[in-house]
KEFI-460947 format. One line per 5 residues: number of its first residue (from 1); their letters; for each residue x, y, z of N, C-alpha, C. Coordinates in pm, whole numbers. Layout:
BEGIN
NUM = a = X/Y/Z/X/Y/Z/X/Y/Z | ...
***
This chain:
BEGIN
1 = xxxxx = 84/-120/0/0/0/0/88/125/0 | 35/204/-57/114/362/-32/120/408/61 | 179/504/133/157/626/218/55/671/260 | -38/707/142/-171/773/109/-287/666/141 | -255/546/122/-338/451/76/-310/396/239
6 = xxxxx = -270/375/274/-227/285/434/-310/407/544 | -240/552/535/-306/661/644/-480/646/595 | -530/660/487/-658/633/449/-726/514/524 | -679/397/500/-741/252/622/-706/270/705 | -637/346/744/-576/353/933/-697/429/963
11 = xxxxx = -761/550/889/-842/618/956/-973/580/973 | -1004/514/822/-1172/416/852/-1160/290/918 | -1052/234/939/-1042/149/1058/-1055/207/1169 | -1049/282/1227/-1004/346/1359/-1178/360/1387 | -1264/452/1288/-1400/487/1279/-1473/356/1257
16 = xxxxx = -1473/253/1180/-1545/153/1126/-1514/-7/1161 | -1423/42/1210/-1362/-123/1247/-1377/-219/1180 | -1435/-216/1042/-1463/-374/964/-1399/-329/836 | -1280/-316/770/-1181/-263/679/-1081/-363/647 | -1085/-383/557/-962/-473/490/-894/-437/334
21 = xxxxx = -832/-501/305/-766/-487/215/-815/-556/86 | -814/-514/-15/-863/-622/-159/-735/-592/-250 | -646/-633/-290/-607/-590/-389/-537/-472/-331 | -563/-366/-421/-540/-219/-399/-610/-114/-312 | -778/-225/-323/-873/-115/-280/-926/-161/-151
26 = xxxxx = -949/-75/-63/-1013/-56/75/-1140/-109/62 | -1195/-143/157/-1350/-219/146/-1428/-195/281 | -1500/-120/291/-1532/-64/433/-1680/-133/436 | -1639/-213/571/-1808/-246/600/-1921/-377/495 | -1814/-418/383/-1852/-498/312/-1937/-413/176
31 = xxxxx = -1963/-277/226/-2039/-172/181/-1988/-104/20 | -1857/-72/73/-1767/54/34/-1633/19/8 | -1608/92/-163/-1476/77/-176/-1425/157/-232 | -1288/173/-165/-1222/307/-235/-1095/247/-283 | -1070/295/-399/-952/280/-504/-880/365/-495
36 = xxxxx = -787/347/-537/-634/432/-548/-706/536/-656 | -632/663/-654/-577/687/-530/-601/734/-404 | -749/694/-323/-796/707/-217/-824/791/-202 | -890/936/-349/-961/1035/-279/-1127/1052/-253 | -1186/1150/-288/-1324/1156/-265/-1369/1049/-391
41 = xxxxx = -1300/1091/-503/-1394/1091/-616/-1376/875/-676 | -1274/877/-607/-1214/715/-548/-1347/606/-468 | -1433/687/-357/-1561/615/-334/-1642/550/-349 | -1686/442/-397/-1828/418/-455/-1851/267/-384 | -2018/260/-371/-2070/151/-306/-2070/34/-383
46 = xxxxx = -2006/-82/-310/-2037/-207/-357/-2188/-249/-415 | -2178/-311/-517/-2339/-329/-610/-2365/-499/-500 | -2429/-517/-431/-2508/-652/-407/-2558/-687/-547 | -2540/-821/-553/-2627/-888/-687/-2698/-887/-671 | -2834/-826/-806/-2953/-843/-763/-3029/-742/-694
51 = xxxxx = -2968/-634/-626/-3011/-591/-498/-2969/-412/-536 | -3089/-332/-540/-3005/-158/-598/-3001/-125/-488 | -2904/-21/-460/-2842/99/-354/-2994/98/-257 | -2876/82/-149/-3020/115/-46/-2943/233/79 | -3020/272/121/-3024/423/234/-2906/367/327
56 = xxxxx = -2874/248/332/-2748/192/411/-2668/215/362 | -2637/155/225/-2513/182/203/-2504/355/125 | -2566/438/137/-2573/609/111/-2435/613/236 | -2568/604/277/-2544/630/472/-2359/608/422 | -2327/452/448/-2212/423/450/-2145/516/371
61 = xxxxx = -2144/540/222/-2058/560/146/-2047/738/154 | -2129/818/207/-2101/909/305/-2057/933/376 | -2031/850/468/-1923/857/576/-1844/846/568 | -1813/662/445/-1668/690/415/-1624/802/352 | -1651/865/293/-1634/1003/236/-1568/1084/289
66 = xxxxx = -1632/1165/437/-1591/1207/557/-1517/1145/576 | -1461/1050/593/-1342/1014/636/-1221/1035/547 | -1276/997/463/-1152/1000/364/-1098/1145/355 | -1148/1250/289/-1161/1393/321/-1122/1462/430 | -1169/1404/552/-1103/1461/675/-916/1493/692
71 = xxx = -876/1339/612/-668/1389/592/-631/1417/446 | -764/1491/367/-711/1599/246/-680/1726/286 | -542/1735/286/-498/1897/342/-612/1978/236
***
């Protein structure tokens, strides 16, 4: 992981506690994943098969947001 990419999961880990690693990309909550290079526009909610965007994962992929954003000087 990068610099950028490691302080980014350190911080939605710290907030979310269910964060791991895929590959390159962060996976918050089973919800949410953010790609390199881990900024806002990096965000977007995991698709369930079968199943469209629901007010949970908003919710989620909002927050991760805020988070992510919070260590953009």
């Amino acid at each position: 992981a990068t610099v950028q990419g490691q302080a980014v999961f350190d911080r939605l880990l710290k907030a979310c506690n269910e964060v791991v690693w895929k590959g390159e990309s962060i996976i918050v909550l089973n919800q949410v994943q953010v790609d390199p290079p881990y900024g806002l526009d990096d965000c977007k909610t995991l698709q369930q098969s079968g199943k469209k965007k629901g007010a949970l994962e908003e919710d989620s992929l909002d927050r991760v947001k805020k988070i992510v954003s919070s260590g953009i000087p």
